[in-house]
C-alpha positions as CSV (number, residue, x, y, z in Angstrom):
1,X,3.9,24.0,-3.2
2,X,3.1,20.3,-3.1
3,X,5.9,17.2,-4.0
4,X,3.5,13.9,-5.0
5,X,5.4,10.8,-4.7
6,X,3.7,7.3,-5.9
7,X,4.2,4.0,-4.9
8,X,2.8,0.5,-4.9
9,X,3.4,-0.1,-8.6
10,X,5.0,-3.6,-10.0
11,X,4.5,-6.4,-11.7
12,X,0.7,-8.6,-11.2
13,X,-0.8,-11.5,-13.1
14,X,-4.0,-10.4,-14.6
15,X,-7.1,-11.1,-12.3
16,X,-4.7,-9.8,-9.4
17,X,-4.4,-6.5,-7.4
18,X,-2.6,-3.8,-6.4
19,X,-2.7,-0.6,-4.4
20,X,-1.2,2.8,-5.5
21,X,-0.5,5.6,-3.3
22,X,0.2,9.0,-3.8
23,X,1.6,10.9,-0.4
24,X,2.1,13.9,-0.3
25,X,3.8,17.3,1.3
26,X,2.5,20.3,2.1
27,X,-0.2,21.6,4.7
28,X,-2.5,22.2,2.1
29,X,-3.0,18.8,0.5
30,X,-6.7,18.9,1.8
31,X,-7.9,21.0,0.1
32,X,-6.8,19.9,-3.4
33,X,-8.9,17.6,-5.4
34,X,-6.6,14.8,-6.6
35,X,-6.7,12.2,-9.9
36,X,-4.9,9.3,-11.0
37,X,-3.7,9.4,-14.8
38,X,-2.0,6.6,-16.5
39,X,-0.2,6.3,-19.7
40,X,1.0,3.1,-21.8
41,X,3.6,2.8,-24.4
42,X,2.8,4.5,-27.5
43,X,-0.3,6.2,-26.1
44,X,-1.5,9.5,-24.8
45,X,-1.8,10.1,-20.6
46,X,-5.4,9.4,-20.3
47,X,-7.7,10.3,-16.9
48,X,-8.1,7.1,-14.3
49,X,-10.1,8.1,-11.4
50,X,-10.0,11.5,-9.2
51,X,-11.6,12.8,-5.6
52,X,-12.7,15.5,-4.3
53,X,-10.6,17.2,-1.6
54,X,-13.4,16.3,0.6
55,X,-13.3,12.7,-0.6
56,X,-17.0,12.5,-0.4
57,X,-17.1,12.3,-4.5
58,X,-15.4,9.8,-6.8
59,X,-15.0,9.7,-10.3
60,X,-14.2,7.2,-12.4
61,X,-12.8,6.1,-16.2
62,X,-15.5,3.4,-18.0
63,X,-12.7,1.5,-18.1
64,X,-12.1,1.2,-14.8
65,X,-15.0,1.5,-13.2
66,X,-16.5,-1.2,-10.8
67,X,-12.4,-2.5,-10.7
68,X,-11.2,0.3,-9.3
69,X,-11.2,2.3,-6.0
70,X,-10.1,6.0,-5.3
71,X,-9.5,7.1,-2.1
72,X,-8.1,9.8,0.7
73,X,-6.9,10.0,3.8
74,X,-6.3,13.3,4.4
75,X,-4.8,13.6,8.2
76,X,-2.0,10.9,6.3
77,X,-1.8,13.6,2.8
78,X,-2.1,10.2,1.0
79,X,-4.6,9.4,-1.7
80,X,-4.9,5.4,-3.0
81,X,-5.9,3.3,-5.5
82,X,-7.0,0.3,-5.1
83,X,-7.0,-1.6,-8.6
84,X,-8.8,-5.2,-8.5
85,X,-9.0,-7.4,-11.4
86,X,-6.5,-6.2,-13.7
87,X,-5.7,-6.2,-17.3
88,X,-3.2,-6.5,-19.7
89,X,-4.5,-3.2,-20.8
90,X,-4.0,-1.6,-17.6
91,X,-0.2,-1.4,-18.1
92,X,1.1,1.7,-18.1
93,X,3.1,4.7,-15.8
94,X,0.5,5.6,-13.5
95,X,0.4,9.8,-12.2
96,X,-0.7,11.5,-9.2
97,X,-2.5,15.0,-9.5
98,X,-3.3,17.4,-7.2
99,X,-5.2,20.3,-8.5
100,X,-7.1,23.3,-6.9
101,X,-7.9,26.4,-9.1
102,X,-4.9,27.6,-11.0
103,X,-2.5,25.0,-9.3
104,X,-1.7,21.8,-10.7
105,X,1.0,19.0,-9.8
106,X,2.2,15.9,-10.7
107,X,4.1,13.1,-9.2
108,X,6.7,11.1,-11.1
109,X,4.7,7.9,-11.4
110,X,5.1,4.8,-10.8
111,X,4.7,1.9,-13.2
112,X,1.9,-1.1,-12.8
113,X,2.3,-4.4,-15.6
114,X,0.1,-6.5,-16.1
115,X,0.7,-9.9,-17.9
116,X,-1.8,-12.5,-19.2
C-alpha cells in the first residue's frame, strides 16, 4: 500500500517556475514507476511526464517537453517536477501516480495557476 501526497503547487506569473513533489510511504516506492497527470477545468486528466522506478528513463507530454523536468530520489520516496516557463495552459490540479503491474495509486493533487 502506498499514500502519495503532492506539494509545491500555487499561484506563478507565466514565464515563472515551480517545483512539484510527490513523497511518498511505503518501503516499496522504488520499485514503482511513477507519472505526473494534470487536469484543468472542464477537461479530461491528461498524462504530464512519468519515470521509471530506476529513474534512468523519462517521458514526457509534447506539451511539456523541453519545460519540464521529472525526477526521483528514491532513498527520499519523493519524485519532482520541475516546471520552467509556464503557461496559462498549464493550469490545472496536478496528480501523482505510482504504478507497478496490477497496482496503481494516486495522490490528491495539488493545484498549479498560471496567469498572463
Amino acid at each position: 500500500q502506498l499514500q502519495l501526497v503532492e506539494s509545491g503547487g500555487g499561484l506563478v506569473q507565466a514565464g515563472g517556475s515551480l517545483r512539484l513533489s510527490c513523497a511518498a510511504s511505503g518501503r516499496t516506492f522504488s520499485s514503482y514507476a511513477v507519472g505526473w497527470f494534470r487536469q484543468a477545468p472542464g477537461k479530461e486528466r491528461e498524462f504530464v511526464a512519468a519515470v521509471s522506478w530506476s529513474g534512468a528513463n523519462t517521458y514526457y507530454a509534447d506539451s511539456v517537453k523541453d519545460r519540464f523536468t521529472i525526477s526521483r530520489d528514491n532513498p527520499k520516496n519523493t519524485v519532482y517536477l520541475q516546471m520552467a516557463s509556464l503557461k496559462p495552459d498549464d493550469t490545472g490540479v496536478y496528480y501523482c501516480n505510482a504504478k507497478r503491474m496490477s497496482r496503481d495509486y494516486w495522490g490528491q493533487g495539488t493545484q498549479v495557476t498560471v496567469f498572463s
